[in-house]
C-alpha positions in Angstrom: 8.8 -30.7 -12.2 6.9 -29.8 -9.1 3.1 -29.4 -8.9 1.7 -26.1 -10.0 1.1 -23.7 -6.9 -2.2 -21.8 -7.3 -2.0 -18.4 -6.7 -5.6 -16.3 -6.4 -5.7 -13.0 -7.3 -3.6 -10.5 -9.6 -3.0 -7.4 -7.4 0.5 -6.6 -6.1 0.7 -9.0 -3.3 -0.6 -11.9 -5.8 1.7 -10.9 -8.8 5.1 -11.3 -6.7 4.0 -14.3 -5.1 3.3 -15.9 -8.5 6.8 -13.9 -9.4 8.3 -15.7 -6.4 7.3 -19.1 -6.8 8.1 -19.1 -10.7 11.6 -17.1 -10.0 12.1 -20.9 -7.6 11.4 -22.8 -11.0 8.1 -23.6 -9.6 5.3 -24.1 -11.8 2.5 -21.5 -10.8 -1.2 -20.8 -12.1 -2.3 -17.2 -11.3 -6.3 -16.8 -11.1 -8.0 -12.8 -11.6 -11.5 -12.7 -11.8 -11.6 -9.3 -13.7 -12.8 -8.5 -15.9 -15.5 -11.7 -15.7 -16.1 -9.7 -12.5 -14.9 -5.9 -11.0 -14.9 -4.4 -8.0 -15.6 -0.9 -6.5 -11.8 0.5 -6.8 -10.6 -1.0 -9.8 -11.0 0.6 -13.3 -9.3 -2.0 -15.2 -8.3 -6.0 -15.5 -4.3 -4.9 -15.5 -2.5 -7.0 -13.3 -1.0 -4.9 -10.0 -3.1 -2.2 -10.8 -2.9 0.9 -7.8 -5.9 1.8 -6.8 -5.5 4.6 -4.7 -2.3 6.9 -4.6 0.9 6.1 -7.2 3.0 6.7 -4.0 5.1 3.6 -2.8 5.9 5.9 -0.1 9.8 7.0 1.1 13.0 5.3 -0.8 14.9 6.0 2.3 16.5 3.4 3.1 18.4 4.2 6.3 15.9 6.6 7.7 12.7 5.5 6.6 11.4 1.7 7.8 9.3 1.7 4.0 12.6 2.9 2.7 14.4 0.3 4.3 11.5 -2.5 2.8 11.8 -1.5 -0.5 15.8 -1.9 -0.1 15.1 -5.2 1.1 12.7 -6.8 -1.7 14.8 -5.0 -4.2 17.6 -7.7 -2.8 15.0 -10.8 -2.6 14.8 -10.0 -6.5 11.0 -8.2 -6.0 9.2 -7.4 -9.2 6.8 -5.2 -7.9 9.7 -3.1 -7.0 11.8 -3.7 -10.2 8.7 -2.7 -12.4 8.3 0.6 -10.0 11.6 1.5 -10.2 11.6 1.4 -13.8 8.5 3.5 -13.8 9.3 5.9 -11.3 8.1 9.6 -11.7 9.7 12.4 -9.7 7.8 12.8 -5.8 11.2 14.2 -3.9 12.5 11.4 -1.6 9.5 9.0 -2.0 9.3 6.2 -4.8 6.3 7.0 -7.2 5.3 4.9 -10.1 3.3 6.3 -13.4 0.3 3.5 -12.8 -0.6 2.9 -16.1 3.4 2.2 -17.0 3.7 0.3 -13.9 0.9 -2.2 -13.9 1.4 -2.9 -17.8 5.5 -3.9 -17.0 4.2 -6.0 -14.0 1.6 -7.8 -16.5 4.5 -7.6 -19.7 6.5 -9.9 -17.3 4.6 -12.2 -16.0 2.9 -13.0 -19.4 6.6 -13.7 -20.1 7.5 -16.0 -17.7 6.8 -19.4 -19.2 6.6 -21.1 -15.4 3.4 -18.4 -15.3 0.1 -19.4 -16.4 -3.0 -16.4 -16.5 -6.0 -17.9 -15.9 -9.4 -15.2 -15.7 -12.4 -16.6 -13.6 -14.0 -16.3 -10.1 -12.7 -18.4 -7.8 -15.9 -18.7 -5.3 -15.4 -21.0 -2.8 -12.2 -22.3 -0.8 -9.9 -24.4 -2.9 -9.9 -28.2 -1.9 -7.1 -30.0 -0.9 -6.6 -31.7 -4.2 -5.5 -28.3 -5.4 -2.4 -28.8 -3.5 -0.8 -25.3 -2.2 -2.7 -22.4 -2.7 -2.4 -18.7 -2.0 -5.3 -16.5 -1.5 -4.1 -13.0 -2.2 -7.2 -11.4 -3.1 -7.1 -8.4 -1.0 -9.3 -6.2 0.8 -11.9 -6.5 -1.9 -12.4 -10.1 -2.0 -15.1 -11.2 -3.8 -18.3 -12.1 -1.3 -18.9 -16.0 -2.0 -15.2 -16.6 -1.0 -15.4 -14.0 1.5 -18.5 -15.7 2.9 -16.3 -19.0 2.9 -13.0 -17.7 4.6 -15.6 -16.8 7.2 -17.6 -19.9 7.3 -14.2 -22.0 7.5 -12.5 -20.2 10.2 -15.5 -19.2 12.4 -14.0 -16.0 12.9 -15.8 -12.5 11.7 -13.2 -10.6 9.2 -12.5 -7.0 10.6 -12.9 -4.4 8.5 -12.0 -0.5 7.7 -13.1 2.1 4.8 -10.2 3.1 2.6 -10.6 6.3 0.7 -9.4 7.1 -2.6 -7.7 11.2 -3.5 -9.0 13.2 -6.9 -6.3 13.3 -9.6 -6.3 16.9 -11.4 -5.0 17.5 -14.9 -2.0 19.7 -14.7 -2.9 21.7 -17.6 -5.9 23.0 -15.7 -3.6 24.6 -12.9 -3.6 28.0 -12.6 0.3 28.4 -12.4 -0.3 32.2 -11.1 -0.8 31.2 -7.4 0.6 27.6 -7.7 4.1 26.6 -8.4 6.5 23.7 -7.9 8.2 23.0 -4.8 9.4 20.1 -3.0 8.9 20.3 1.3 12.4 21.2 2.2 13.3 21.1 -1.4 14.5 17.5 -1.0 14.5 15.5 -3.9 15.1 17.5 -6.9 13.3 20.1 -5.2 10.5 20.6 -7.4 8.4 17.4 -7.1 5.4 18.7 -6.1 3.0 21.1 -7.5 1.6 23.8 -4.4 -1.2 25.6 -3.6 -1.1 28.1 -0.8 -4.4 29.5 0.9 -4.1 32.5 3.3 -6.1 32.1 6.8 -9.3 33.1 5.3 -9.7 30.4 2.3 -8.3 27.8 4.7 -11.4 28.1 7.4 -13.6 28.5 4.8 -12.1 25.2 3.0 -12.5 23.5 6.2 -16.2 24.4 7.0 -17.1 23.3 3.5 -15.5 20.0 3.6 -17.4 19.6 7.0 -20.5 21.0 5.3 -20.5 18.7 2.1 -22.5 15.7 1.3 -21.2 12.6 2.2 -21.2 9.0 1.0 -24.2 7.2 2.8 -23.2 3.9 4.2 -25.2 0.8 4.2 -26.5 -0.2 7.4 -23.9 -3.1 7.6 -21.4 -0.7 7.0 -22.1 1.7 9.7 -19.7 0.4 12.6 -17.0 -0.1 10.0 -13.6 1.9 11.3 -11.3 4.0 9.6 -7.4 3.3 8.9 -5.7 6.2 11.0 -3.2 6.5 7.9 -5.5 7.1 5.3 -8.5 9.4 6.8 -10.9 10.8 4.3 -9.8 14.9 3.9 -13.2 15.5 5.6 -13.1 12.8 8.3 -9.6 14.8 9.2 -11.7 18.2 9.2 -14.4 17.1 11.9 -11.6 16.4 14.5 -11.1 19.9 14.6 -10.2 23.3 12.4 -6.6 23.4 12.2 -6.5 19.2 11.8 -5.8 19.6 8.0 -3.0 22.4 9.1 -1.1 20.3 11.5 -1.4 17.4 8.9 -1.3 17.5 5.0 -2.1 21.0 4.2 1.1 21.9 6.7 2.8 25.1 5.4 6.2 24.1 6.8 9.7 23.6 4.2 7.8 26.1 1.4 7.9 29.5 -0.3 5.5 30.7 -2.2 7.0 32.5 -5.4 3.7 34.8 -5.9 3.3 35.8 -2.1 6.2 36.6 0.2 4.0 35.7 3.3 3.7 32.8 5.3 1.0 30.6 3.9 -1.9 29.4 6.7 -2.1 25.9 4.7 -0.9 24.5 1.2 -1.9 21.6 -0.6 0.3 19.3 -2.8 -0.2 17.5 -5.6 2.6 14.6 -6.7 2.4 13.6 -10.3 0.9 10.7 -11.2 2.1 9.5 -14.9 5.2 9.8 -16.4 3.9 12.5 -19.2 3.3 14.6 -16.4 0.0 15.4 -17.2 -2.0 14.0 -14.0 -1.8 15.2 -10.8 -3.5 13.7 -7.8 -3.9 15.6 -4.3 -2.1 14.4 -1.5 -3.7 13.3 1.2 -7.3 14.1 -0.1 -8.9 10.8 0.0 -12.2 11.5 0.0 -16.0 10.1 0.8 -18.2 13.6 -0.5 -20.0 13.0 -3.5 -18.7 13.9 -6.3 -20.8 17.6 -6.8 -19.3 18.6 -3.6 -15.9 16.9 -4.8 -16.1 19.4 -7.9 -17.0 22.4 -6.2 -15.3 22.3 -2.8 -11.8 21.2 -4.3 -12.2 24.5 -6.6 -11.8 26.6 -3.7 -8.4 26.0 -3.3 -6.6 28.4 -5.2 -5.0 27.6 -8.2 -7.7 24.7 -8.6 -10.7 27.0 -9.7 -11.1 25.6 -13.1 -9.6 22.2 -12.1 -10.3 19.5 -14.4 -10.7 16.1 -12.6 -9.7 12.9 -14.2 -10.7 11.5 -11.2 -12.9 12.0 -8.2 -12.0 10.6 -5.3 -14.3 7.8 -4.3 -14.3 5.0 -0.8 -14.7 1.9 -0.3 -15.1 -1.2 2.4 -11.7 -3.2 3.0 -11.4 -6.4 5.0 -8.6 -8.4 6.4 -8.2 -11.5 8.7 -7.7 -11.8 12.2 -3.9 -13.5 10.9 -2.8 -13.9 14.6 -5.4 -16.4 15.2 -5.9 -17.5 11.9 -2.3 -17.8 10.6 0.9 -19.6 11.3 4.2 -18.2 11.3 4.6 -19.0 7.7 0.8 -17.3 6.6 -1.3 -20.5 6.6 -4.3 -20.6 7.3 -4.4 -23.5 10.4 -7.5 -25.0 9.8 -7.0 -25.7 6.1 -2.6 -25.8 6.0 -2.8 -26.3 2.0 -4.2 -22.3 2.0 -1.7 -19.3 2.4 -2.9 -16.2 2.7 -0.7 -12.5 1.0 -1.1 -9.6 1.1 -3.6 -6.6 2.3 -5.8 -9.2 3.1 -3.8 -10.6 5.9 -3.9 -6.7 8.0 -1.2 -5.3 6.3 -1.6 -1.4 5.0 0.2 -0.3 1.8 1.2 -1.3 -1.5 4.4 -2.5 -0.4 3.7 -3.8 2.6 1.3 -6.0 1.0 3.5 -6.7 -2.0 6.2 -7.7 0.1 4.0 -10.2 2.3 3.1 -11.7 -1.5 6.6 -11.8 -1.8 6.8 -14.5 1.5 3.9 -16.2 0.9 5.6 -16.9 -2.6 8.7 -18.2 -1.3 7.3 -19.9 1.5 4.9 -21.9 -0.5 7.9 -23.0 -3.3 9.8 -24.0 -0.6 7.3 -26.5 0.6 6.6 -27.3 -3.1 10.4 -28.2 -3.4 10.0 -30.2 0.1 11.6 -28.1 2.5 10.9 -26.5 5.0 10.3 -22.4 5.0 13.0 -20.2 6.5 11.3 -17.2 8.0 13.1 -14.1 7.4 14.8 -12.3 10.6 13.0 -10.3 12.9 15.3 -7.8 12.7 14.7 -7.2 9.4 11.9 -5.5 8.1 10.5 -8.4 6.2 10.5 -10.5 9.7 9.2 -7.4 11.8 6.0 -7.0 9.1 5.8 -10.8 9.0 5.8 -11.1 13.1 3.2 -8.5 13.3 0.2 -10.1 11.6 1.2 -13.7 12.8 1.4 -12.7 16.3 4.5 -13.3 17.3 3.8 -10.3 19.8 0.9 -11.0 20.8 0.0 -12.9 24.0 -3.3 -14.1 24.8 -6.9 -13.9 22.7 -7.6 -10.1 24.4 -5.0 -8.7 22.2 -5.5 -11.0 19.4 -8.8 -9.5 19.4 -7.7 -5.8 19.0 -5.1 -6.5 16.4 -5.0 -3.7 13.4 -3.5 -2.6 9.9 0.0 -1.8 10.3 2.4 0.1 8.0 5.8 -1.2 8.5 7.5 1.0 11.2 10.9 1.1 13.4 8.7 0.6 16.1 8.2 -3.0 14.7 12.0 -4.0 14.5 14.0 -5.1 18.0 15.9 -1.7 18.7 19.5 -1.4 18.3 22.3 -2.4 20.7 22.4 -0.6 24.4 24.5 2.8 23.6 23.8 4.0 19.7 23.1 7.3 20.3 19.7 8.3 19.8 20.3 10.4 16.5 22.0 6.9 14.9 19.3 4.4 16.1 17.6 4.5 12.3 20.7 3.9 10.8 21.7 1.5 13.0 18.8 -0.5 12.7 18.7 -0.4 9.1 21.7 -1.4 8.7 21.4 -4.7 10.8 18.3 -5.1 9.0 19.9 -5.6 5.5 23.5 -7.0 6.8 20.7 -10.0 8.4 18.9 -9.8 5.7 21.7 -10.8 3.4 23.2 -13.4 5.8 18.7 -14.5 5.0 19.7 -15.0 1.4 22.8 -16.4 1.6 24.9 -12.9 0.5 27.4 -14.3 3.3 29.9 -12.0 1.9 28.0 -8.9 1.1 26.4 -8.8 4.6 30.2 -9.2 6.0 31.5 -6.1 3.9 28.2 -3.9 5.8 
């Protein structure tokens, strides 16, 4: 039997590489330092546990490049995706999970798998060579010592960003006489999403007391810190300017409002976020005000006024590498070539996207184990196109090393389709090549032929 592959830390990103490598009848030892030790975000020691929204975003597969991801680690066998599918609570066209469901069926199987051993400690430092293969998949909240060490070893200052977390509401404090369900569009089954619509009067004066509310106060380290431009905090998007909020997620467009025949000025949505139905959390209201503000701004929106929170929304610091001087084309680390790096960590942005960069780093590092050589997924898929971003496959030169970001997987990220698709098809065009490569990838000779 090949040696055990160490796999360090229990999020998403680490729980399908440990998936990965055991799924290649690898042996693999999975390390989680909760609950010896927490961090700001997470409430529990469940492995996979979502932190922020319950959203894994649009399950579109042809029109939507997250769509088209989830499609594709669905086919490499992903159980971060199995476990959400299998969780999945009504949001309309996008795949969300009921967390507590989810994270207990990602732990349920791993326990399970006998190639899997759970071991719960700190790992502090960087692992020696005698460890053999190892993948760091600790995410953005890394614990400082091995922060401290990534940074000491590469001689290269992690960047970092704030990332925001959005108030979850019980439903059974709603006031269903000014709110009601609706999907935008009425896609999905049309009624996904609970509403709240404010006329143009309680929308200004929603915006000036977001901008008017007490904020977090940052440490003086954490001063210069950016935001992620996909996941502002609800009053970060107000300072840019008053109608912000009504251009982004408070827009009125693809909704009726039962109790009010005119046009709403802005509505808010809530998704659900467990499969009782009984929690709610706000869309797009990730949030740094303290939480006495969070209380009494949030019950200005109408149908909110006696909202009960079972959570406030809350921020915290993220970090990730500078991969595309850091990392090879197969995410390791060049200075120290036993050490893979997964996930958020690596400047990636979202569950899946990090779960699915756990997902290479995991078959990378049991095909090594297995002594061959790693075969990188196509860049025209959008495994390759995620995978080719953070290694720098793109980039030329240390200037725009330097600047490199988070990225949500995009269409922008994929080669475009062939001269004369019509402009309307280019999606589907592009998807489509994505999974017919993606199945040539896997060896799905004949399913890729009949696409």
């Amino acid at each position: 039997m090949s040696r055990s592959i160490h796999v360090i830390g229990g999020g998403l990103a680490g729980s399908e590489a440990a998936w990965q490598i055991a799924r290649a009848a690898v042996p693999v030892v999975l390390h989680e330092m909760r609950p010896l030790r927490q961090t700001d975000a997470h409430q529990t020691d469940g492995l996979a546990e979502l932190v922020c929204s319950n959203s894994f975003r649009s399950d579109d597969a042809l029109n939507n490049a997250v769509g088209l991801l989830h499609e594709e680690m669905r086919r490499c066998g992903s159980l971060i995706l199995a476990s959400g599918d299998a969780h999945k609570v009504p949001a309309g066209g996008a795949l969300a999970v009921d967390r507590e469901a989810f994270s207990a069926a990602v732990g349920a199987a791993i326990a399970a798998e006998p190639l899997i051993t759970v071991e719960r400690g700190v790992v502090e430092t960087l692992p020696p060579e005698d460890w053999g293969s190892v993948v760091i998949a600790t995410g953005p909240l890394t614990a400082a010592p091995l922060a401290q060490a990534i940074r000491a070893e590469t001689g290269e200052e992690s960047l970092a960003f704030f990332d925001a977390i959005a108030p979850i509401v019980y439903k059974d404090s709603i006031d269903f006489s000014k709110a009601w369900f609706q999907s935008r569009y009425d896609k999905g089954d049309g009624a996904d999403y609970i509403n709240c619509a404010m006329n143009e009067a309680q929308y200004y004066a929603f915006v000036e007391a977001l901008v008017a509310a007490p904020k977090t106060e940052f440490k003086e380290w954490e001063k210069d810190t950016p935001y992620f431009e996909a996941c502002l905090p609800v009053e970060v998007m107000a300072e840019r300017g008053p109608l912000t909020l009504a251009y982004g997620p408070l827009k009125p467009v693809g909704l009726t409002n039962p109790h009010d025949p005119k046009r709403p000025f802005g509505v808010v949505q809530l998704r659900q976020d467990n499969k009782l139905g009984s929690l709610y959390n706000m869309v797009g209201f990730q949030t740094k005000m303290k939480h006495a503000a969070q209380t009494e701004v949030f019950r200005m929106i109408p149908g909110l006024e006696n909202a009960r929170f079972a959570r406030l929304g809350g921020i915290h610091r993220n970090t990730f590498l500078n991969s595309p001087l850091l990392l090879d084309g197969s995410l390791r680390l060049r200075a120290r070539p036993h050490i893979r790096f997964a996930g958020q960590v690596t400047g990636v942005e979202g569950y899946v996207e990090s779960a699915a960069i756990g997902l290479l780093a995991g078959r990378f590092a049991a095909a090594e184990a297995k002594g061959a050589a790693p075969q990188l997924p196509p860049e025209t898929t959008a495994l390759g196109a995620l995978l080719n971003h953070i290694t720098g496959g793109h980039v030329t030169g240390r200037d725009q090393a330097d600047s490199f970001q988070p990225m949500n997987i995009n269409f922008g990220l994929l080669p475009p389709p062939d001269a004369g698709v019509r402009k309307n098809e280019r999606k589907h065009a592009v998807a489509k090549r994505a999974l017919r490569d993606l199945d040539v990838w896997l060896g799905r000779r004949e399913t890729a032929a009949a696409e």
